[in-house]
C-alpha positions as CSV (number, residue, x, y, z in Angstrom):
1,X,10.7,-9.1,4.7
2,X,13.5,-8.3,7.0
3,X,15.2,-5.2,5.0
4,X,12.3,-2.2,5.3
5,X,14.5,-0.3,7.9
6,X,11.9,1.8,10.5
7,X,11.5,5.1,9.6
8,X,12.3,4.3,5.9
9,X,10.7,3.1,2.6
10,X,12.0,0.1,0.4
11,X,12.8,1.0,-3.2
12,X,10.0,-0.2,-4.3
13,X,6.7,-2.0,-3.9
14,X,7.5,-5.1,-5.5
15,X,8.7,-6.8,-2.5
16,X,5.7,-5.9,-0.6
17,X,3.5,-6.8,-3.4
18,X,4.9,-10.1,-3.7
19,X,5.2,-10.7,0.0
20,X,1.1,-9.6,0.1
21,X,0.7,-12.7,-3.0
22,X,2.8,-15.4,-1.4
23,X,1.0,-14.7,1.8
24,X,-2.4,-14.8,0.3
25,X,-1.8,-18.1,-1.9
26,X,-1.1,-20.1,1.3
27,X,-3.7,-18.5,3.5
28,X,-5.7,-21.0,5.6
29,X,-8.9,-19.6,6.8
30,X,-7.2,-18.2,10.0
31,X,-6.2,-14.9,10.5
32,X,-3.0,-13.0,9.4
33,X,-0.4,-11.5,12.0
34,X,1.1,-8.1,10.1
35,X,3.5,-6.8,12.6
36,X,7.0,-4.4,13.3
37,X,8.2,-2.9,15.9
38,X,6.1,-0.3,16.8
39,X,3.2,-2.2,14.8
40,X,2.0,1.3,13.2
41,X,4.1,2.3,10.3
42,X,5.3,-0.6,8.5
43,X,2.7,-2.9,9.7
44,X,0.0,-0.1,8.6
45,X,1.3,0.6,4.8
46,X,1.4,-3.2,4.0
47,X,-2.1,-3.3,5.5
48,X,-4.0,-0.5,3.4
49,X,-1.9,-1.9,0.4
50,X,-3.9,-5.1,0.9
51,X,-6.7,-3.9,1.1
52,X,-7.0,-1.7,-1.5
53,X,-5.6,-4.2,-3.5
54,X,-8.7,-6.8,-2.2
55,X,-11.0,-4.0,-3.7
56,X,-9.8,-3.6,-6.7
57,X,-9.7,-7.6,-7.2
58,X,-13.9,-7.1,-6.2
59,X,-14.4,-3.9,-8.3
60,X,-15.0,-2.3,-4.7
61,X,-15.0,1.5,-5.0
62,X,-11.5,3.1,-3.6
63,X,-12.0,5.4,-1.0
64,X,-8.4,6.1,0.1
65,X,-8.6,8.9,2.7
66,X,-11.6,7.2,4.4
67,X,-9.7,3.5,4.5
68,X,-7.1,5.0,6.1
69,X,-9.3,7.1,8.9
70,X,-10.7,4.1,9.2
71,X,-7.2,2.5,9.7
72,X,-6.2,5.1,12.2
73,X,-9.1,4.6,13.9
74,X,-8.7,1.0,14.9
75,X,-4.8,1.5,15.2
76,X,-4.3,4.8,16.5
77,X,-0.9,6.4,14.7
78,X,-1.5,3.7,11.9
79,X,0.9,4.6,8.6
80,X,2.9,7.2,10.5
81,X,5.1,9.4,7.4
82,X,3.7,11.1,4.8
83,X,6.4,8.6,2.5
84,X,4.4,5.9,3.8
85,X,1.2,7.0,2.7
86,X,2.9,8.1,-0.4
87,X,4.4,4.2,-0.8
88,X,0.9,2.9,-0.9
89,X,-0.4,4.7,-3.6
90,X,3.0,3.9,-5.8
91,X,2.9,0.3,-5.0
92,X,-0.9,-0.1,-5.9
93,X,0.1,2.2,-8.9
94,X,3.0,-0.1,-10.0
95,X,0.8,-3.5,-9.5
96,X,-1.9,-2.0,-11.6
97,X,0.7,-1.4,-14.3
98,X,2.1,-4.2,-14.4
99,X,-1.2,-6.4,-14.1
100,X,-3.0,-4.2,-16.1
101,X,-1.2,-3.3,-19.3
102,X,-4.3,-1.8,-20.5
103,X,-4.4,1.3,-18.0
104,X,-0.5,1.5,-18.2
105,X,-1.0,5.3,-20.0
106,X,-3.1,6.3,-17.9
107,X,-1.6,5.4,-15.0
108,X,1.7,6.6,-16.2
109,X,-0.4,9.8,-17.0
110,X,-1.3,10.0,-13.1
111,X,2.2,9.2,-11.7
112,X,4.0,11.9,-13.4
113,X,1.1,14.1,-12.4
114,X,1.8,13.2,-8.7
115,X,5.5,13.2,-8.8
116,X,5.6,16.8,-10.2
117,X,2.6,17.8,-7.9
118,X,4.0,20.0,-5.1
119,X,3.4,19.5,-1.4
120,X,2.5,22.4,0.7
121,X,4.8,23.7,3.0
């Protein structure tokens, strides 16, 4: 994926989703680079997006705040903006959606919940 500009968010997180897929359906044992410039923001968000999405596909329990302490802690600065953080949950959000039509309302429910939510200043 060439067009995530640094210090910015894609439209959406189809494109990570999929890349996260194609990635994973050629996967050979080995391990897998994840990398940008800086390797902490870009590389961090598609990151946590995997692995949340690997709990979820083994009905693992979600702890969000500690995966991503525990992301910062072994890449200091990991997921750098708030968006980014933000990205995560709407990307896991929209593939839950869309692969689970059955908690659509619900998740719906929770989006506009977060979207009218209002961030301390």
């Amino acid at each position: 994926m060439t067009n995530w500009v640094e210090q910015g968010l894609p439209m959406s997180g189809r494109h990570i989703l999929r890349l996260i897929r194609q990635v994973c359906t050629k996967l050979d044992n080995g391990p897998i680079v994840v990398h940008c410039s800086a390797g902490i923001g870009r590389t961090g968000t598609v990151i946590l997006i995997d692995i949340i999405l690997r709990k979820l596909f083994n009905c693992q329990e979600i702890d969000l705040p500690q995966l991503f302490r525990t992301l910062r802690n072994q890449r200091a600065s990991c997921i750098q903006l708030e968006g980014q953080y933000v990205y995560v949950v709407v990307s896991v959000l929209d593939y839950i959606k869309k692969r689970c039509p059955q908690h659509k309302e619900r998740v719906n429910k929770y989006v506009d919940e977060f979207r009218s939510a209002r961030m301390p200043s």
